[in-house]
N, C-alpha and C positions, 0 to 999 in steps of 0.2 A: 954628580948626576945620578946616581947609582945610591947612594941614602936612603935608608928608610928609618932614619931616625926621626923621634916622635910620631910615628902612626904604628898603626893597628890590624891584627889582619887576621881574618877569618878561615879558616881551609878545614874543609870536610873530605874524606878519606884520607886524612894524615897521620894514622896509625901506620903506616908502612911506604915502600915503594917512593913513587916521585911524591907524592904529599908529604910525607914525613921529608924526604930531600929538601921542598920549597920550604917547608917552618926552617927546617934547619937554617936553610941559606937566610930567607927573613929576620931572623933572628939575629944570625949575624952580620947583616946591612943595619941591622938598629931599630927595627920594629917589635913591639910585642903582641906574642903569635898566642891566638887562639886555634888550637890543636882537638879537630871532631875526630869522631871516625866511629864506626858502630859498636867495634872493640874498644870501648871505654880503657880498658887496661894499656893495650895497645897506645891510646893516646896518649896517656897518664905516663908513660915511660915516656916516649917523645917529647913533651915538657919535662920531665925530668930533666932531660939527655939535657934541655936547653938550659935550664936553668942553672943546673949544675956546669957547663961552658960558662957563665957568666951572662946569660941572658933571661930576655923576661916570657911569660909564658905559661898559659893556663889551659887545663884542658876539661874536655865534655865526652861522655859520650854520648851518639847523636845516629837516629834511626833519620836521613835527608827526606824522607816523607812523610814527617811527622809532623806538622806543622807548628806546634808548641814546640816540642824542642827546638826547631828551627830560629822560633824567637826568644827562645831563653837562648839558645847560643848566641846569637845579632848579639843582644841586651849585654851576655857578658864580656863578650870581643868590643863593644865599643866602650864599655866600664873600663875598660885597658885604659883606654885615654881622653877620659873624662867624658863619657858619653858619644863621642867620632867614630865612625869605623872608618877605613880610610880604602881596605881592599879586601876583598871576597874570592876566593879561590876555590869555585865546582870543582872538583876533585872527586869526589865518590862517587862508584862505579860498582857494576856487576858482569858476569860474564854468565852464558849458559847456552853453550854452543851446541847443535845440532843441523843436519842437514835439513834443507825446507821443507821434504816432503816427511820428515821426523819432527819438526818442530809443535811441540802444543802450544797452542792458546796461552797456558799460565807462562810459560819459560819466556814466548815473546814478550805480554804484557810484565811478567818481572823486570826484566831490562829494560824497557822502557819507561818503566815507574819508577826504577833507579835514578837513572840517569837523566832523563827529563821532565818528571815529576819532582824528583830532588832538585834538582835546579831551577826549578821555577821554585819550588817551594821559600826554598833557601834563599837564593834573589828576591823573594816579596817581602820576605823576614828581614833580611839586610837592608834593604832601599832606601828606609826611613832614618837610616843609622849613618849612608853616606857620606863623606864630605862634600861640599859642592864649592870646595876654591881650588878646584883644581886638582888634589889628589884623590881624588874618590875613585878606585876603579873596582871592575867587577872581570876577572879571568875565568874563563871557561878549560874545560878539557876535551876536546876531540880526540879525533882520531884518523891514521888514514883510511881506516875502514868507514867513516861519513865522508870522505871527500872520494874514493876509486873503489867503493865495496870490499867486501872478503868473502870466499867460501865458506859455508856452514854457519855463518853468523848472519843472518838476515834482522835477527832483531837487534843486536850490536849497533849494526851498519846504522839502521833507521834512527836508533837511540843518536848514534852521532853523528849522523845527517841533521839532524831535529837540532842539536847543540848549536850547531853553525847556522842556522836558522836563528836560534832564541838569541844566539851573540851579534847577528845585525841587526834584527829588532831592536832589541833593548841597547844597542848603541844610538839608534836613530831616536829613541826616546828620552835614554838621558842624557845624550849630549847637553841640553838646555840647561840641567844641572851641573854639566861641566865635568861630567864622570865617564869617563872610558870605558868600552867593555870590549873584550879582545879574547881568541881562543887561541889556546895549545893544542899542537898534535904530535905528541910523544910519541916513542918508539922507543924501549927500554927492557931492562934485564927486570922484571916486578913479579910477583904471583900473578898476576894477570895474562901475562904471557909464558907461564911455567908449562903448561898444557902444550903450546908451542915449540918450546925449545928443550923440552923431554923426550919429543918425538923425533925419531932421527929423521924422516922422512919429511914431516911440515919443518924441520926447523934447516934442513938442507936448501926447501923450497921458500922457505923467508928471506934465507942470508943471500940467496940469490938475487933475490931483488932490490936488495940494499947498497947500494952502488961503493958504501964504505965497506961493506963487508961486515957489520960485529955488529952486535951488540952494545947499543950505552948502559953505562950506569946511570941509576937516577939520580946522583947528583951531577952528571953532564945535562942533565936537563935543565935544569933547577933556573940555570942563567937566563932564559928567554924568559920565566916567572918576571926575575927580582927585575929586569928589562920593563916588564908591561908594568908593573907596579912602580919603577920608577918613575922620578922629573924625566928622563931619558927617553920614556914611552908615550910623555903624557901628550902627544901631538898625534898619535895612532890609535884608531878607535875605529870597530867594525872587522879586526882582519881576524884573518886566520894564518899562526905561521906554524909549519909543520916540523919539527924538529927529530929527523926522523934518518938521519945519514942517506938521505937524497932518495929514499923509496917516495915520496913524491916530489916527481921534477915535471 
């Protein structure tokens, strides 16, 4: 149930962290992984890393609001396997935290153009590439800062409030084409949360709320991915599950 052999899979911010986690795992279920990420380098090693395991795997590097790039990536992820993309993984993100009353204008509208600008972009790019027998899916990246907010990140929060937004839309739309679309909400050891757990003070105040206590790694994540992407997932469509050691219950 768990196979992802013969398909193909798209993921933008898999230069590192849980993106590079999910190619990996993809990889090894039996799919061939199209590897973005804005650090072209960055990616270029990550299909290395796969290819050299004995798996398949080509990379780009890829600016998610670029809309050519966008669709030269689709074009080459579905080239994987003979023109099909089969799954889409929003993954790329930015961070640029400040309190509200410090926040500018550019720092909001950045993260928001990242992360929801990118994902739409990227989604419009891939759409035309998806399967529609059934394996077509498109996975999102949340956060639990769009489902219960966070201090100092007001544009984070919106950015992935707005994701869990685009991921029941765009379920209710392509269901008809028979395609899934379903978000993660991580909670992980990545540069994303380095800012975080540097600081003795926020990272006392995070662990506390995490009812397992720790930190994942990002390949504990990885299994709720190769889950929405599988036969295993393909009956759920529209959620959000947080995978986050219980900081949302």
């Amino acid at each position: 149930m768990f196979s992802l052999v013969g398909r193909s899979a798209l993921l933008t911010g898999a230069g590192n962290g849980i993106g590079a986690a999910v190619a990996k795992a993809y990889a090894a279920a039996g799919a061939a992984v199209m590897v973005t990420d804005l650090d072209g380098s960055a990616a270029e090693a990550v299909a290395k890393e796969i290819t050299e395991a004995g798996g398949r795997a080509d990379s780009l590097a890829l600016d998610v609001r670029d809309a050519d790039g966008a669709a030269e990536a689709a074009r080459r992820a579905a080239a994987l396997t003979d023109g099909t993309l089969h799954i889409l993984v929003n993954n790329a993100g930015a961070i640029s935290p400040a309190m509200f009353h410090k926040m500018t204008p550019e720092a909001f509208n950045f993260v928001l153009d990242v992360h929801v600008g990118g994902a739409f972009t990227v989604s419009q790019a891939a759409a035309p590439y998806l399967a529609e027998d059934g394996t077509g899916r498109v996975i999102n990246v949340t956060s639990a800062a769009g489902l219960v907010g966070t201090i100092g990140q007001v544009n984070y929060s919106a950015a992935k409030s707005a994701i869990i937004g685009i991921t029941k839309s765009l379920a209710k739309e392509l269901a008809k084409r028979h395609i899934t679309v379903n978000a993660v909400a991580p909670l992980a050891a990545t540069a994303m949360t380095e800012n975080i757990r540097s600081n003795e003070k926020l990272a006392k105040m995070t662990l506390a709320r995490i009812p397992l206590g720790r930190w994942a790694e990002p390949d504990e994540i990885s299994g709720a991915f190769v889950f929405f992407a599988s036969d295993a997932g393909g009956y759920v469509t529209g959620q959000v599950l947080p995978v986050d050691g219980g900081t949302v219950i």
